[in-house]
KOLFI-927525 format. One record per residue (C-alpha): residue number from 1; residue in one letter; z, y, x. Coordinates in steps of 0.2 Angstrom, whole numbers, plus 2048, in hexadecimal, padded with zeros to 3 digits. Example, Ala and Ser with C-alpha at 12.3 -4.5 7.8 and 13.67 -1.06 7.14 Angstrom:
# residues 2
+-----+----+-----+-----+-----+
!   i ! aa !  zz !  yy !  xx !
+-----+----+-----+-----+-----+
!   1 !  A ! 827 ! 7EA ! 83E !
!   2 !  S ! 824 ! 7FB ! 844 !
+-----+----+-----+-----+-----+
END
This chain:
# residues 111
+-----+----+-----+-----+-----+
!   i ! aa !  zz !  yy !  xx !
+-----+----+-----+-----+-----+
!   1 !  X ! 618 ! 4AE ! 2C3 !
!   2 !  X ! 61A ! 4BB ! 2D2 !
!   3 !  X ! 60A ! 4C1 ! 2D8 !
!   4 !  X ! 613 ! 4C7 ! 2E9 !
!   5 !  X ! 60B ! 4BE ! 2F5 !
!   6 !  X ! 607 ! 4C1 ! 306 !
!   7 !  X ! 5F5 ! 4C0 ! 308 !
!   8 !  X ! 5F2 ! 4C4 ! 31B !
!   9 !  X ! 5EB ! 4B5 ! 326 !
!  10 !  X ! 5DD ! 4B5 ! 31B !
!  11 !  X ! 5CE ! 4BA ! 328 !
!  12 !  X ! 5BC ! 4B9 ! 324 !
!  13 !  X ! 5AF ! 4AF ! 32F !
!  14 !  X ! 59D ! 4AC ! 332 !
!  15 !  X ! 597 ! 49B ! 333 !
!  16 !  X ! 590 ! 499 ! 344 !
!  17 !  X ! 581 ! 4A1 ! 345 !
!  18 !  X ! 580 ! 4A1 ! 332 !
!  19 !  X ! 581 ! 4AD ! 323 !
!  20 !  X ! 58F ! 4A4 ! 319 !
!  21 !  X ! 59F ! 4AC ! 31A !
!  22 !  X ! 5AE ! 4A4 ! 317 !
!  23 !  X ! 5C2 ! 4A9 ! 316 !
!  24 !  X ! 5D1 ! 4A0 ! 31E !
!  25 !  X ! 5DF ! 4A2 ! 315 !
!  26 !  X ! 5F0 ! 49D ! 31F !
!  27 !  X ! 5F8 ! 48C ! 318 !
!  28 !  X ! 605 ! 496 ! 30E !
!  29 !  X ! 5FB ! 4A1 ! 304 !
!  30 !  X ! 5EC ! 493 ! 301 !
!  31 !  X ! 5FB ! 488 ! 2FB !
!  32 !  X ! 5FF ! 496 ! 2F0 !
!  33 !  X ! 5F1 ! 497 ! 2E9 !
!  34 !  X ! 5EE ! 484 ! 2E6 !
!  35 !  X ! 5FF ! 483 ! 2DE !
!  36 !  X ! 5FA ! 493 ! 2D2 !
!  37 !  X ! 5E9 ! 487 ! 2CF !
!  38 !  X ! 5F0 ! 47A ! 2C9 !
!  39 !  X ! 5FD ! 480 ! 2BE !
!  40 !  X ! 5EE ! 48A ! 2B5 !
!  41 !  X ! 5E3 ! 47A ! 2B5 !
!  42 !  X ! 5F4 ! 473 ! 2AC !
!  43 !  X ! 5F4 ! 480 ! 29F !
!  44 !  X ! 5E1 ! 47E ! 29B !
!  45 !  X ! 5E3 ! 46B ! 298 !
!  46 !  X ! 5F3 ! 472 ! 28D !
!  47 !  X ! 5E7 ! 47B ! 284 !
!  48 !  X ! 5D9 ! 46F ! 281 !
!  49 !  X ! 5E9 ! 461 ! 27A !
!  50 !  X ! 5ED ! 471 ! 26F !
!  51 !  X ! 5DB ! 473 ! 269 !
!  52 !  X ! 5DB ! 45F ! 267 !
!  53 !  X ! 5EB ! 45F ! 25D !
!  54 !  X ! 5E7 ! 46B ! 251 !
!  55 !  X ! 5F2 ! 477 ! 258 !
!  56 !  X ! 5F4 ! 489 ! 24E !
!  57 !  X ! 5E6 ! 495 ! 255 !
!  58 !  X ! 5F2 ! 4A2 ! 25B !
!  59 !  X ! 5FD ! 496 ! 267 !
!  60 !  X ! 5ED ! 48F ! 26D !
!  61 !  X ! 5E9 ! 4A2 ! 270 !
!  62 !  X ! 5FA ! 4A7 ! 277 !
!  63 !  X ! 5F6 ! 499 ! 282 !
!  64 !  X ! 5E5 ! 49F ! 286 !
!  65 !  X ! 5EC ! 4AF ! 28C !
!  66 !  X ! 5F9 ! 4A9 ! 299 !
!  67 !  X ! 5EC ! 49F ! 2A2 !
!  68 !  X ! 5E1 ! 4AE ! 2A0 !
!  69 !  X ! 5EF ! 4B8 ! 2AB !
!  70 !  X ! 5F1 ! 4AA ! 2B6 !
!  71 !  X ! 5E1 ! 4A9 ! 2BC !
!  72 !  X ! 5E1 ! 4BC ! 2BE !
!  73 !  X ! 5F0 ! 4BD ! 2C9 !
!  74 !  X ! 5E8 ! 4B1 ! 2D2 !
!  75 !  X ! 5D8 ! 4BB ! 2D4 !
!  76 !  X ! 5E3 ! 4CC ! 2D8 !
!  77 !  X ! 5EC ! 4C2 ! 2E8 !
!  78 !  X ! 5D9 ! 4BD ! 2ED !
!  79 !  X ! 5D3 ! 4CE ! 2E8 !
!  80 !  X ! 5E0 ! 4D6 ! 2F5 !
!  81 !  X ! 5DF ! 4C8 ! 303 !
!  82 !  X ! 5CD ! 4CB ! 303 !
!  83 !  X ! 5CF ! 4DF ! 304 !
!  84 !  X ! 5DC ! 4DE ! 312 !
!  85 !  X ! 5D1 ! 4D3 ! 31C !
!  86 !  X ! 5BD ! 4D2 ! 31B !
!  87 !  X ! 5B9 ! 4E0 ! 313 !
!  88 !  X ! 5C6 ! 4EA ! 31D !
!  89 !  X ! 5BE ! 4DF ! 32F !
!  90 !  X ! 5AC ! 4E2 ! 328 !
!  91 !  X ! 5AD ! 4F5 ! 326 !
!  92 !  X ! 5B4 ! 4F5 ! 337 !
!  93 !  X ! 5A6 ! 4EF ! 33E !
!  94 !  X ! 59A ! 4FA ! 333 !
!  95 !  X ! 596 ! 4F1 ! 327 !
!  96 !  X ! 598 ! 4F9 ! 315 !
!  97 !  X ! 58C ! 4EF ! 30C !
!  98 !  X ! 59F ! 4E7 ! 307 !
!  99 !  X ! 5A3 ! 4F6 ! 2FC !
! 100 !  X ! 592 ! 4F3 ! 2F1 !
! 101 !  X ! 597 ! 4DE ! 2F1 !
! 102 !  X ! 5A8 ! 4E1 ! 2EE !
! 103 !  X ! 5A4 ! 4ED ! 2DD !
! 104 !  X ! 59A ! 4E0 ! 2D6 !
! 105 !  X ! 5A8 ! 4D4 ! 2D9 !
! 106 !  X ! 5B7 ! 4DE ! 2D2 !
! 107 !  X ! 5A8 ! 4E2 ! 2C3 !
! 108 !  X ! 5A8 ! 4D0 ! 2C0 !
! 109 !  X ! 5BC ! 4CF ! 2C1 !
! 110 !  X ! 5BD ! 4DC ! 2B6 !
! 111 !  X ! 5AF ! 4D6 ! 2A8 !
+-----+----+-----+-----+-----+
END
């Protein structure tokens, strides 16, 4: 799967008048996105079938793994769309409580 996507027309917004943020991805790259959801939702209920079918342990594992990688290319084009648009737009307007939220997500990615 390339994970060379481009990831601008993602902006973040405020709710009116609310905390809440939220992004907007453009139609291309939230479609993108989808399509590389699905096909990992696909290899997940592959797996389960595996398990189901008494499939040997280390094809279920292999399995396992190239989901695993999916969902991390997945979360890498997120990862960057969000660098190149809120944090960059927030820390332009001052704010740098981003850097502090954006360590403890990429700690989560990385976990």
């Amino acid at each position: 799967m390339p994970t060379e996507v481009a990831v601008s027309g993602a902006d973040c917004h405020t709710s009116s008048g609310n905390s809440e943020r939220h992004s907007h991805h453009s139609d291309k790259v939230k479609s993108n996105l989808i399509s590389r959801l699905n096909r990992i939702e696909g290899q997940i209920r592959g797996v389960k079938g595996m398990i189901e079918k008494d499939t040997y342990c280390d094809d279920v594992l292999n399995q396992i793994a190239a989901a695993q990688s999916a969902l991390n290319s997945v979360g890498k084009l997120l990862l960057e769309g969000h660098l190149k648009s809120c944090v960059m737009e927030r820390i332009q307007e001052g704010d740098t409580d981003v850097i502090d939220e954006l360590l403890i997500t990429v700690n989560k990615l990385m976990k």
